[in-house]
C-alpha positions as CSV (number, residue, x, y, z in Angstrom):
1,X,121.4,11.6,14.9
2,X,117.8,10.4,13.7
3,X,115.2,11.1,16.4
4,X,111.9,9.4,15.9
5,X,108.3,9.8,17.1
6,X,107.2,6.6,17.8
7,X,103.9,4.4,19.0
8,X,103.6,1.3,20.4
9,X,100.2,-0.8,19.7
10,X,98.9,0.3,23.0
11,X,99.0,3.9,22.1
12,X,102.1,4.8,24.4
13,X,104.3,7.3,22.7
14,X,107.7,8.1,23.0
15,X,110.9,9.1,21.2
16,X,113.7,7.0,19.8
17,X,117.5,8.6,18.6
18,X,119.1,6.3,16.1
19,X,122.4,7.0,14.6
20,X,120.6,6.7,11.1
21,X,116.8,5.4,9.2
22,X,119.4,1.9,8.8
23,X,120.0,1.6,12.6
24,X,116.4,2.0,13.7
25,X,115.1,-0.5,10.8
26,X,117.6,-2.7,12.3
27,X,117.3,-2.8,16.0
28,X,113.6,-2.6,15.0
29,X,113.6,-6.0,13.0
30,X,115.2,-7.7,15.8
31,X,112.0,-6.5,18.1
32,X,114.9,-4.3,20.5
33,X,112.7,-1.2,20.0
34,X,110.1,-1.4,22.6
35,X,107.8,0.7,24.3
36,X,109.5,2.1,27.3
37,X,106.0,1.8,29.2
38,X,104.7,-1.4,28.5
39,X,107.8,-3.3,26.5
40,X,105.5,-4.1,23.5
41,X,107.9,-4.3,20.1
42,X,105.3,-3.6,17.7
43,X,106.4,-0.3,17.2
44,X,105.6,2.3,14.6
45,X,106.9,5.8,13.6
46,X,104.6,8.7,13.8
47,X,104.9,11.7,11.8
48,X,107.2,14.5,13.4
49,X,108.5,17.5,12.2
50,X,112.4,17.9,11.2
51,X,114.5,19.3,13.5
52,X,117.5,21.2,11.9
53,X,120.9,22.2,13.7
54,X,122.1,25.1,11.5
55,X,123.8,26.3,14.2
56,X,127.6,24.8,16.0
57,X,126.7,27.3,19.0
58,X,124.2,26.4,21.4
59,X,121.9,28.9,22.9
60,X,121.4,29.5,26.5
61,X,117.8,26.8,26.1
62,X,119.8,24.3,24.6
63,X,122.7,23.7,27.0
64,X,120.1,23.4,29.7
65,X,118.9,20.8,28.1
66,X,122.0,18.9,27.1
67,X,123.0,19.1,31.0
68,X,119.1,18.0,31.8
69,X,119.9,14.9,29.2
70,X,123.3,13.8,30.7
71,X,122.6,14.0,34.4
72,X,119.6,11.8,33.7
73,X,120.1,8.3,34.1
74,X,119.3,5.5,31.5
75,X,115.3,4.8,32.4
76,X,114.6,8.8,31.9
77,X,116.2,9.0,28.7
78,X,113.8,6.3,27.3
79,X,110.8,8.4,28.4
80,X,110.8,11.4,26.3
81,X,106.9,10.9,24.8
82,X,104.5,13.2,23.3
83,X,102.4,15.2,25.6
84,X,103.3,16.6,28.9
85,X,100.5,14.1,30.6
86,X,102.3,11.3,28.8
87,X,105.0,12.3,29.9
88,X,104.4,12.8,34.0
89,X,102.6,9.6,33.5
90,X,105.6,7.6,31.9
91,X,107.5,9.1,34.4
92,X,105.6,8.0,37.2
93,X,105.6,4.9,35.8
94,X,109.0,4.3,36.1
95,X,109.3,5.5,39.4
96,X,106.6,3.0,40.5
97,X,109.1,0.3,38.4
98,X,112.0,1.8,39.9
99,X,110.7,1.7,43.6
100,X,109.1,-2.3,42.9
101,X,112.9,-3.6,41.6
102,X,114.4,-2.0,44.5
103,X,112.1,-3.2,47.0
104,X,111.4,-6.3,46.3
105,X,112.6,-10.1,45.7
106,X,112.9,-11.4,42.2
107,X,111.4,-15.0,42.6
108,X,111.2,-15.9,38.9
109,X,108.6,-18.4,37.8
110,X,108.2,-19.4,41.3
111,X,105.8,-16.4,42.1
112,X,102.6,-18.2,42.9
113,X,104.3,-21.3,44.9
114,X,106.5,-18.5,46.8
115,X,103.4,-16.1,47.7
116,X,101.0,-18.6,48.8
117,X,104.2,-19.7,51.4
118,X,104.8,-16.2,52.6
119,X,100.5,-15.9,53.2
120,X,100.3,-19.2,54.6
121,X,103.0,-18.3,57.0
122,X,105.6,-20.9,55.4
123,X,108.2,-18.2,54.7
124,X,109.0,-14.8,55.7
125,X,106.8,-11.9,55.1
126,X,108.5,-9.8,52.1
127,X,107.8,-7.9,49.0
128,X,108.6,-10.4,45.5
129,X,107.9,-9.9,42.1
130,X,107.9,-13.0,39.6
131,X,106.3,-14.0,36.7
132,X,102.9,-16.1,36.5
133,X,100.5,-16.6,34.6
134,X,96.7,-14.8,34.1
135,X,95.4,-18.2,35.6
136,X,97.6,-18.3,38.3
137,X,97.0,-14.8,39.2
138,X,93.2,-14.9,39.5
139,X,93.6,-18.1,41.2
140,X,96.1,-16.2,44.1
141,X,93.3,-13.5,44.1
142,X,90.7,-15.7,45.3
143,X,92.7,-17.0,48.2
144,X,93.0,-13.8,49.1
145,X,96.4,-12.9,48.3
146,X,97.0,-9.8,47.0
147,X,98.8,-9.8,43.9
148,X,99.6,-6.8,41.5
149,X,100.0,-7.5,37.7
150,X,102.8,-4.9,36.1
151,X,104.5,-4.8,33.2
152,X,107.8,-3.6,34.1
153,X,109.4,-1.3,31.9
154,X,112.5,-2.9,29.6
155,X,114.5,0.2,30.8
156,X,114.3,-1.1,34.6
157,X,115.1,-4.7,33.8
158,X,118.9,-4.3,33.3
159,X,121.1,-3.6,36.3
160,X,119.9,-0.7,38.2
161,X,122.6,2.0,38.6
């Protein structure tokens, strides 16, 4: 098991395990590493110390930590990132992901024609998430709809378990 320091362009780090240098050059060149904040593929390895395992026993530390790995679920193990700020913060980014996809209505590209309804009063008042564009978003803004542009995290766009 390789694990990795690594950056995205925005300055988010985090850590990667790859089964070897030839697995993370390869999920790399087909842009599937991405920054678990922000989903940006331009990633890059920082330097990072070796960590040897001369040992088959675990110590008393280490087991806590293998149990604290298993019994978290696929969005924490992503998150492991440099400091311990980045890291509450990458947390609570998640959880802020985690809460929108649970709470809300995926309306696709249809985001700006399906918000204007719902504050117009032409469909039910609920909580959606969609894509649009920058345009779009400024233009919902000056009607006076709220709108909140976040990039949700790749980890939270599969099926949540």
């Amino acid at each position: 098991m390789k694990v990795l320091d690594l950056q995205c362009a925005q300055g988010h780090g985090f850590e990667g395990w790859f089964g070897s240098e030839e697995d993370f050059q390869s999920q790399q060149a087909r842009a599937l590493v991405q920054c678990p904040l922000c989903g940006d593929a331009s990633i890059s390895k920082k330097l990072s110390a070796p960590r040897l395992n001369l040992s088959r026993t675990s110590t008393p530390e280490s087991s806590g930590r293998a149990e604290q790995s298993e019994g978290a679920d696929q969005g924490d193990k992503a998150l492991a990132v440099a400091g311990p700020q980045d890291a509450n913060m990458a947390k609570l980014w998640m959880e802020i992901g985690r809460h929108l996809m649970a709470n809300t209505t995926d309306v696709g590209p249809r985001f700006a024609e399906e918000a204007r309804k719902i504050h117009y009063g032409e469909a039910p008042e609920r909580g959606i998430r969609g894509q649009t564009s920058a345009r779009e978003a400024r233009e919902l803004m000056e009607e006076g709809i709220g709108v909140l542009p976040f990039a949700v995290p790749e980890a939270l766009k599969g099926p949540l378990q």
